[in-house]
C-alpha positions as CSV (number, residue, x, y, z in Angstrom):
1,X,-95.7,3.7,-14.1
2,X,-99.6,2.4,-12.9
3,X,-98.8,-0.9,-14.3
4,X,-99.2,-2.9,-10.9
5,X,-102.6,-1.1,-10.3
6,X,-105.7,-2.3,-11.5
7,X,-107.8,-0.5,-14.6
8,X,-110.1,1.3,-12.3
9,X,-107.1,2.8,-10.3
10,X,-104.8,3.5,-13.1
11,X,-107.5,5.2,-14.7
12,X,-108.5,7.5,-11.5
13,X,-104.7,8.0,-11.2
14,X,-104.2,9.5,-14.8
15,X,-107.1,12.3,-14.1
16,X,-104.8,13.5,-11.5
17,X,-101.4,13.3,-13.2
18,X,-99.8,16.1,-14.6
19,X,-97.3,16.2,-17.1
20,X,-93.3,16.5,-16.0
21,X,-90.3,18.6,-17.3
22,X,-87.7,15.9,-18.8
23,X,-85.2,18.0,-17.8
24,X,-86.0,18.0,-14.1
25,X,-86.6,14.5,-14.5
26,X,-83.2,13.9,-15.7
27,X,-81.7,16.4,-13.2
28,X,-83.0,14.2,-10.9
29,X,-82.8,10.4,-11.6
30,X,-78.8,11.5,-12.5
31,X,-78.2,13.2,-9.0
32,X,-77.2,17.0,-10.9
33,X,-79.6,18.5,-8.6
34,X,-77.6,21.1,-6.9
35,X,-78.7,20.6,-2.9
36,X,-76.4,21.4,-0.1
37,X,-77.1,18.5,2.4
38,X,-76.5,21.0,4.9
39,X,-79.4,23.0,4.1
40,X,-81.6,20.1,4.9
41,X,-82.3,20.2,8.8
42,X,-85.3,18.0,9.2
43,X,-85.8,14.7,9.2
44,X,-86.0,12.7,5.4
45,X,-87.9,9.6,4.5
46,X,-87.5,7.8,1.3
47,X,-90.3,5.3,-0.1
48,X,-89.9,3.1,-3.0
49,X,-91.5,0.4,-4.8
50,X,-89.6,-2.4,-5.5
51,X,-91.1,-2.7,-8.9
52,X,-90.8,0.8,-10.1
53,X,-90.3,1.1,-13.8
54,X,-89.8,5.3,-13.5
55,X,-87.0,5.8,-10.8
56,X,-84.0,2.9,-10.4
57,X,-83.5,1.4,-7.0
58,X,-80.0,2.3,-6.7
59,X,-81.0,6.2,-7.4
60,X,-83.5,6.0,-4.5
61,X,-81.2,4.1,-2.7
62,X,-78.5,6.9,-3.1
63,X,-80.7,9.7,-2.2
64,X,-81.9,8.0,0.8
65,X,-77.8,7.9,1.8
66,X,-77.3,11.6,0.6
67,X,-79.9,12.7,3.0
68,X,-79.1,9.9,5.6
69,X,-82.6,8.8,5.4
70,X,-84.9,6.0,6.3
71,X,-85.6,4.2,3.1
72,X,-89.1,2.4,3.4
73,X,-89.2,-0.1,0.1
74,X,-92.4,-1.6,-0.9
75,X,-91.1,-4.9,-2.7
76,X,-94.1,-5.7,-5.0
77,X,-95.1,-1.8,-5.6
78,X,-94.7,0.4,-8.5
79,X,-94.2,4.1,-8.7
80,X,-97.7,4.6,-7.8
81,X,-97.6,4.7,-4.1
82,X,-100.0,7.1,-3.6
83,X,-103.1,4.7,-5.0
84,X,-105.7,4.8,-3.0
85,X,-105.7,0.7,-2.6
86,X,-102.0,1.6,-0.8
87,X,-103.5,3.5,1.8
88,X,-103.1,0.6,4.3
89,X,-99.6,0.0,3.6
90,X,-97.9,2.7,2.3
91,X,-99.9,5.3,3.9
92,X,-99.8,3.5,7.3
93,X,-96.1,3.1,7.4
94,X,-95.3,6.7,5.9
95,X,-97.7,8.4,9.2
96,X,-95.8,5.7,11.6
97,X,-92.8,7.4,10.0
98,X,-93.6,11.0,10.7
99,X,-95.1,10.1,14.5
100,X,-91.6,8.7,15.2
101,X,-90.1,11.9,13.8
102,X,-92.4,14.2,15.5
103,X,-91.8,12.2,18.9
104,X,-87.8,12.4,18.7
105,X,-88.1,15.9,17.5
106,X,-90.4,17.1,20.7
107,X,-87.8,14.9,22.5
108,X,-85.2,16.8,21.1
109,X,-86.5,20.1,22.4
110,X,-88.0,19.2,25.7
111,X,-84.3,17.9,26.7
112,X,-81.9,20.8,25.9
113,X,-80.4,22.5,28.5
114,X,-81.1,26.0,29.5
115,X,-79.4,28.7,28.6
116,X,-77.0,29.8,31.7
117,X,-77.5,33.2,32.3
């Protein structure tokens, strides 16, 4: 899972980590989590790195399209896209992400109609 970071990172990393349910893991990487798409009404972004060992690329892939979702892939990342030496790329393009959403969403609501009374 760290093995595209260096020692020092992966070693900062694992004093964070916590330990996962298999069974939610499962539930997950084989799509049996039972979500309405409905039920999600806000905007969904996907990231990936291209070299993740942990989740497949077609099951991030396919939950990006379940959610209609922008899919940001880093191509020579692992899972670990919250290291601190990926601030500058992941972390850039993830808050570009959420400006965009935050812009169309205020968009959204300053342009509806008013109610006719």
């Amino acid at each position: 899972m760290l093995h595209d970071l260096s020692p020092a990172e992966q070693k900062e990393l694992l004093q964070i980590l916590a330990w996962e349910s298999g069974l939610a893991y499962r539930t997950m990487v084989f799509g049996r989590a039972p979500v309405e798409r409905a039920a999600i009404r806000c905007p969904v972004l996907c990231v990936t790195g291209g070299k993740d060992r942990l989740l497949r690329f077609s099951t991030a892939a396919g939950l990006a399209s379940f959610y209609d979702a922008e899919h940001l892939v880093f191509p020579g990342q692992g899972h670990a896209l919250v290291a601190g030496s990926l601030v500058g790329t992941v972390g850039r393009a993830v808050l570009e992400w959420v400006e965009r959403a935050a812009l169309a969403a205020d968009a959204e609501t300053s342009f509806r109609p008013s109610p006719v009374v």
